[in-house]
matplotlib code that plots the C-alpha trace (Angstrom):
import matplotlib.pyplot as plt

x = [54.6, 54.5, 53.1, 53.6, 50.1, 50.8, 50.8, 48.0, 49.0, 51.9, 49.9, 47.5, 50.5, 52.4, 55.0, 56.9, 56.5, 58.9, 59.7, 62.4, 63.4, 59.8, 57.5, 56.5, 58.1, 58.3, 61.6, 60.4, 57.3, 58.8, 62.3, 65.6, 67.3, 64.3, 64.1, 67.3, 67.8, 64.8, 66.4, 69.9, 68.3, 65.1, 63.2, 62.1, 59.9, 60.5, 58.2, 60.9, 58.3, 59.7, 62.8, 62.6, 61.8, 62.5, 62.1, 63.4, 62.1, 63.4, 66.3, 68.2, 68.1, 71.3, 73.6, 72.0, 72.2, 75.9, 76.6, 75.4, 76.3, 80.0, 79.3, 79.0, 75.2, 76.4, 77.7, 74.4, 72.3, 68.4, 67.9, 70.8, 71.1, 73.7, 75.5, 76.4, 77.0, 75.6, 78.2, 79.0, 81.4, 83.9, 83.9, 81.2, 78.3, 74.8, 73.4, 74.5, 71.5, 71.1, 70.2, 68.3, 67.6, 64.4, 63.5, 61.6, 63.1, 65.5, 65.2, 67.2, 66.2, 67.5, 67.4, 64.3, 66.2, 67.4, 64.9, 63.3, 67.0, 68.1, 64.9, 65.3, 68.9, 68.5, 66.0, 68.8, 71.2, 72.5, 69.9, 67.3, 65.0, 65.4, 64.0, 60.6, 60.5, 58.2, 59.1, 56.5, 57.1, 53.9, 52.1, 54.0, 55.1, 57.9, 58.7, 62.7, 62.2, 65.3, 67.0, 68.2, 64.7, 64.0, 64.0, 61.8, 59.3, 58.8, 58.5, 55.5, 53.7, 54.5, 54.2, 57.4, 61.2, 63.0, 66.2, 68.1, 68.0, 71.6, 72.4, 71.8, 69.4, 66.0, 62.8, 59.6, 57.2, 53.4, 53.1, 50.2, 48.1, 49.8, 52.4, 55.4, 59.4, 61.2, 65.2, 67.5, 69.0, 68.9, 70.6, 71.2, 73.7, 71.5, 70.2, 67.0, 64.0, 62.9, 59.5, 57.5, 54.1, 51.2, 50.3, 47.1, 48.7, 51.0, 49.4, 47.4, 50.8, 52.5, 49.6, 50.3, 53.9, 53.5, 51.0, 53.1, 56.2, 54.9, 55.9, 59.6, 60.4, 59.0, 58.6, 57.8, 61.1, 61.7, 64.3, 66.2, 67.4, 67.6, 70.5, 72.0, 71.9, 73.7, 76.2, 77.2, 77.4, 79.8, 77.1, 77.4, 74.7, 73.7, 73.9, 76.7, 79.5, 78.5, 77.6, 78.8, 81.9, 83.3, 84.2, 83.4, 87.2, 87.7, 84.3, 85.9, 83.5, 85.7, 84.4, 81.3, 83.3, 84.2, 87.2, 87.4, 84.1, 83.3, 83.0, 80.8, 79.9, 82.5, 84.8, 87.8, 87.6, 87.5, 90.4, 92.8, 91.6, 92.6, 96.0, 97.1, 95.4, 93.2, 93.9, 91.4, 89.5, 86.5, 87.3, 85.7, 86.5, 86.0, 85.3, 86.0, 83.6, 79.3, 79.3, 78.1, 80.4, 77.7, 78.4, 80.9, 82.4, 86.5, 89.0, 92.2, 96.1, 98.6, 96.5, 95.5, 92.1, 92.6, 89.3, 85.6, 83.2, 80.2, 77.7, 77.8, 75.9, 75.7, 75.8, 73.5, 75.0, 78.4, 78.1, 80.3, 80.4, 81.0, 81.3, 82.7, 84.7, 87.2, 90.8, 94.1, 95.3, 98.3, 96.1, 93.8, 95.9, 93.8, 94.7, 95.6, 94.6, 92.6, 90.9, 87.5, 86.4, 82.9, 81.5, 85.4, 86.0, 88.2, 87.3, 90.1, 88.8, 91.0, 90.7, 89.5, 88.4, 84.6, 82.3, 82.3, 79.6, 79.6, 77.0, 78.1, 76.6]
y = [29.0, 25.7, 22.9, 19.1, 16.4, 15.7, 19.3, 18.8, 16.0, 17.6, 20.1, 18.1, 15.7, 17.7, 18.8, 21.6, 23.7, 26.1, 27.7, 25.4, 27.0, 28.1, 24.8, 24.7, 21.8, 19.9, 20.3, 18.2, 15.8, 15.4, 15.8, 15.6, 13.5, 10.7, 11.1, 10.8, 7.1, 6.0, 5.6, 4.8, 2.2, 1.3, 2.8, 6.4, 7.9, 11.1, 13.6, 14.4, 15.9, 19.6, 18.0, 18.7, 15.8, 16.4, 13.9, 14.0, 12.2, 11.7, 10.1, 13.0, 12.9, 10.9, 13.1, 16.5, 15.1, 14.0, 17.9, 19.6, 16.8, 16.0, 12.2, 9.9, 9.5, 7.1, 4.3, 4.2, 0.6, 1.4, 0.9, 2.6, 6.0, 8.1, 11.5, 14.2, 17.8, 20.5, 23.3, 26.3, 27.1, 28.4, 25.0, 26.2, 24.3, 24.9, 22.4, 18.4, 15.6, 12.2, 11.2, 8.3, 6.0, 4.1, 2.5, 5.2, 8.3, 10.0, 11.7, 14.5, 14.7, 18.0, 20.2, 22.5, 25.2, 25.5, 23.7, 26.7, 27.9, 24.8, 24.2, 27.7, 27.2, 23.3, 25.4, 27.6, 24.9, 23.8, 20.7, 21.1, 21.9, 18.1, 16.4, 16.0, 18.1, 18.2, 19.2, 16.6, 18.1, 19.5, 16.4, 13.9, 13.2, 11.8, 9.7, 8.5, 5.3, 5.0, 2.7, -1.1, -1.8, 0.0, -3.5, -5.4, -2.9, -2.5, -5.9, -6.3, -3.3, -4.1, -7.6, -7.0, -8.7, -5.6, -7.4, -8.1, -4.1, -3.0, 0.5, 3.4, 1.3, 2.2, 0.6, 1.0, -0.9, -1.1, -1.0, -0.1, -0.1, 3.1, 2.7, 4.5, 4.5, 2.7, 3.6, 2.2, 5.7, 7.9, 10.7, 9.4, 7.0, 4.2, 1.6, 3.1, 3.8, 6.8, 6.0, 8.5, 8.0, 10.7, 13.2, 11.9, 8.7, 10.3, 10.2, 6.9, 5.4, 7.4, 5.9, 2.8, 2.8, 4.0, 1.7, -1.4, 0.2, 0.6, -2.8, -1.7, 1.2, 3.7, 7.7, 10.4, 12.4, 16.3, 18.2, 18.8, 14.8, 15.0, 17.3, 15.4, 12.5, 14.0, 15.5, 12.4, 10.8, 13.9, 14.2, 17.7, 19.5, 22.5, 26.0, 25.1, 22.8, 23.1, 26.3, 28.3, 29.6, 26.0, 23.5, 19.9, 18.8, 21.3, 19.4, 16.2, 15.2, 13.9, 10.6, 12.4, 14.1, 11.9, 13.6, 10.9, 12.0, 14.2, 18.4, 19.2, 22.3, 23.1, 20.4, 23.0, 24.6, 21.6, 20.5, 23.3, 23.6, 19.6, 20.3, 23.5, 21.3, 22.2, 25.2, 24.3, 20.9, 20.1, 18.5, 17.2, 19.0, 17.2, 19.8, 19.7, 20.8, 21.2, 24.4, 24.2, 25.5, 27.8, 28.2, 30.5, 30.6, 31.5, 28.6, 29.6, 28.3, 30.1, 33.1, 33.4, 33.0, 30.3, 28.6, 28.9, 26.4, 25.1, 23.0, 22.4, 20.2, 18.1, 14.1, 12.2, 9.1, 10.3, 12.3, 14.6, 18.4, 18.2, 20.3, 20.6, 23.3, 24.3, 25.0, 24.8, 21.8, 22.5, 21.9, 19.2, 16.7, 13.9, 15.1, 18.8, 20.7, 24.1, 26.7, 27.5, 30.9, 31.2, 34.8, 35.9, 31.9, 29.9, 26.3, 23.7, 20.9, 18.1, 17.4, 13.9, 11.9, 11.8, 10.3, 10.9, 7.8, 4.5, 2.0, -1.4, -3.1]
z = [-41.5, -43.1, -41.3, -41.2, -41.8, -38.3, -36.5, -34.6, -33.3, -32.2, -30.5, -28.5, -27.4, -25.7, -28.4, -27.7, -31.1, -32.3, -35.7, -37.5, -40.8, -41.9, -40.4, -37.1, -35.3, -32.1, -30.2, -27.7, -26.0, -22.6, -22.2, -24.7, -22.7, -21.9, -26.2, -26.5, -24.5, -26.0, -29.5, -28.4, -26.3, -27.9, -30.4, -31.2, -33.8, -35.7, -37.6, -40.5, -42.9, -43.0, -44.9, -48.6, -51.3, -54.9, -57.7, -61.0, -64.1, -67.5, -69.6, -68.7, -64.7, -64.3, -66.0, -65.3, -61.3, -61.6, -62.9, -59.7, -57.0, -55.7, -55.7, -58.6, -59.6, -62.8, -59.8, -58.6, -59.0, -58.5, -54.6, -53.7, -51.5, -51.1, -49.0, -51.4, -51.8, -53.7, -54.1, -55.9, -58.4, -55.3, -53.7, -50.9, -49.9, -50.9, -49.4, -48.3, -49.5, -49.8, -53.5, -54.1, -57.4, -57.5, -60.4, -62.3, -61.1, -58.7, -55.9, -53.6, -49.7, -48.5, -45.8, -44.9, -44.6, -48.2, -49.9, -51.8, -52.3, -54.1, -55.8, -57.7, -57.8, -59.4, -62.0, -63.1, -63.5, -67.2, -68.3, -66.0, -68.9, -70.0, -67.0, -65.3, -61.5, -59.0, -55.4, -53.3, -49.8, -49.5, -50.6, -48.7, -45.0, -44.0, -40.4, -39.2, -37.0, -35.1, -32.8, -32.0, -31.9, -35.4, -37.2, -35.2, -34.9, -38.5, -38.9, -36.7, -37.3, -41.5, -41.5, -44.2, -43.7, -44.0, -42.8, -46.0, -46.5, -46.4, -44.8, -47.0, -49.8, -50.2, -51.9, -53.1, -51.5, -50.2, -46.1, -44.0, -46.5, -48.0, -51.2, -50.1, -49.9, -47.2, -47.0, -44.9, -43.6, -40.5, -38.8, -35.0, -35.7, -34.7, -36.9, -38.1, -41.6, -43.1, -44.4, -47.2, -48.0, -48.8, -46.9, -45.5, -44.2, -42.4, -39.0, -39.5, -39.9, -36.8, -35.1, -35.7, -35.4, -32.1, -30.7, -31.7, -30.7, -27.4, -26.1, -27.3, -25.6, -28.1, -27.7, -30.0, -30.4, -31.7, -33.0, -29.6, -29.0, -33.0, -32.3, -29.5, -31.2, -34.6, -32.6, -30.6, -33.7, -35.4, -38.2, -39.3, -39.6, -42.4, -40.8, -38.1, -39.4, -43.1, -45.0, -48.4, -47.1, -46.2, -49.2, -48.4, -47.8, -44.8, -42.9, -43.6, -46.3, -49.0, -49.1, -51.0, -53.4, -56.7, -58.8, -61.1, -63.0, -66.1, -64.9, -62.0, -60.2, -57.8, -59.4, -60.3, -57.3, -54.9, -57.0, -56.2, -52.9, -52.8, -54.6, -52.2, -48.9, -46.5, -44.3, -41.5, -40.3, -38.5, -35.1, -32.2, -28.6, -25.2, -22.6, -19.2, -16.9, -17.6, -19.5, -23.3, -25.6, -27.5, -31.5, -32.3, -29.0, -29.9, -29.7, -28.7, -28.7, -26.5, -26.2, -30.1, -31.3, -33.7, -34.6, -33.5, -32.1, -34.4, -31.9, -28.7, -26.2, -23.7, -24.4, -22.9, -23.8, -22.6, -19.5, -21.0, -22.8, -26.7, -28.9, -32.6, -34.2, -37.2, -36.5, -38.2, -39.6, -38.2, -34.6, -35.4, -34.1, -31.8, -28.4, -28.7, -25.7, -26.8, -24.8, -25.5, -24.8, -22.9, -22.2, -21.4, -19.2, -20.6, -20.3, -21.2, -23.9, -26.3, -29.6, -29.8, -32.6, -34.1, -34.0, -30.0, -30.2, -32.7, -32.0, -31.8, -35.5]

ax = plt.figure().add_subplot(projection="3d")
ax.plot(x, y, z, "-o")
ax.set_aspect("equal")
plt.show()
């Protein structure tokens, strides 16, 4: 099992370790939900190193990047980040990543999960043999600082005005004595940095983030309030909402998928699949009630399984059960009441509009 340069402290802080798509990773220090209101009301800090990091070199990154991602790589200025899909020539998605361009290279972030999928699948693509690769997960870490309080923590503990940073912009940059990238990205739906630096500054720089974030509320958070805190915020997530057999305009992603640029992988079929329309859509489903609505749990309309739920949980922020799921179009309307099938109980819930949570700016 893979491991992160900051497993042991994990271990001998209380982390509750599980096996997350090949690394060994903390679900948990003490409880989701105390994570979980520490970075929609203060601060919390992430261990995100498990999530892949490619970079890609060469005159010829630009345009062999715009052939295998939905979005438009030739828009980008250097410092800018963005949400696209990797998908196959059906339309399905390999895998959803945020490109960035820094100023003498680019780089993809993708999920753990499909890293060593997408790496040998990127290999076999048409131009890779022009540009410069190297996968740097192993050698780097990476940490999510998330929050209202994200901002001013990094400021003290950096000593650097991040403020002018727009949302979803990155930068090179040196901090805490370590040269590394700073982006302005998360996946909580809070104000919030990703920082990556080498892998043996990894847990000096934890460290230190947590020992100045301690006057602002800070806690070490896993991958359960991670969760919680993606679903409030309807981000979907790789393995539930988003997977081969569903095309990027069925989860609602179209805003990553550029038809106005040259041929792309997937490009013909996302076309027709635009053209014909969308059979399903990815909703959100207020649940009455405390039971979870676990995934694949049948939705049904008069009697008739019609869709099938995705994720589930409770919201902390909410006081409510959530969940989100695929149905038809035809019953994706915003307050459609559905009947969500639990072990053979069927628990009323209404479609209602996501994100269930949008922090204030």
């Amino acid at each position: 099992m893979n491991t992160t340069p900051l497993n042991q402290w994990h271990h001998t802080h209380h982390g509750r370790m599980v096996d997350f798509a090949g690394w060994e990773m903390p679900v948990q220090y003490s409880s989701i939900v105390d994570e979980h209101t520490a970075v929609r009301t203060a601060v919390g800090l992430f261990d995100i190193s498990h999530m892949g990091r490619l970079q890609f070199r060469g005159d010829c990154s630009q345009a062999f990047l715009n052939g295998v991602l939905t979005n438009d790589t030739e828009k980008l200025q250097v410092g800018d980040v963005r949400y696209s899909l990797i998908c196959g020539k059906d339309g399905g998605i390999l895998d959803d990543v945020l490109v960035y361009r820094l100023p003498d290279r680019w780089e993809l972030v993708v999920n753990a999960s499909n890293r060593e999928n997408i790496v040998n699948w990127l290999k076999h693509a048409a131009g890779f043999a022009a540009v410069d690769f190297q996968d740097c997960t192993l050698s780097t870490g990476m940490l999510a600082v998330q929050g209202p309080h994200a901002l001013t923590l990094l400021t003290a503990a950096t000593k650097l005005d991040l403020t002018l940073m727009k949302y979803f912009t990155a930068t090179e940059l040196k901090f805490l004595e370590t040269s590394g990238v700073v982006s302005r990205t998360g996946y909580t739906g809070e104000d919030g940095f990703e920082l990556v630096m080498p892998s043996a500054d990894a847990e000096r720089i934890w460290l230190t983030l947590l020992a100045h974030g301690a006057k602002y509320g800070i806690l070490p958070a896993g991958l359960g309030c991670r969760d919680t805190l993606r679903m409030e915020s309807g981000m979907p997530l790789y393995g539930h909402e988003l997977n081969e057999t569903i095309d990027p305009l069925t989860a609602g992603l179209e805003f990553a998928v550029k038809f106005h640029k040259p041929d792309y992988l997937g490009k013909a079929a996302l076309e027709s699949i635009k053209s014909q329309g969308r059979q399903f859509a990815r909703v959100g489903l207020l649940l009455e009630g405390r039971r979870i609505a676990r995934e694949e749990s049948p939705i049904q309309i008069n009697g008739l399984d019609v869709g099938k739920v995705t994720s589930g949980t409770f919201s902390p922020t909410l006081q409510k059960v959530i969940a989100m799921a695929y149905v038809p179009v035809a019953s994706s309307a915003l307050g459609t009441v559905v009947q969500v099938n639990l072990r053979g109980t069927l628990i009323p819930a209404t479609i209602v509009a996501l994100p269930f949570y949008k922090r204030i700016a």
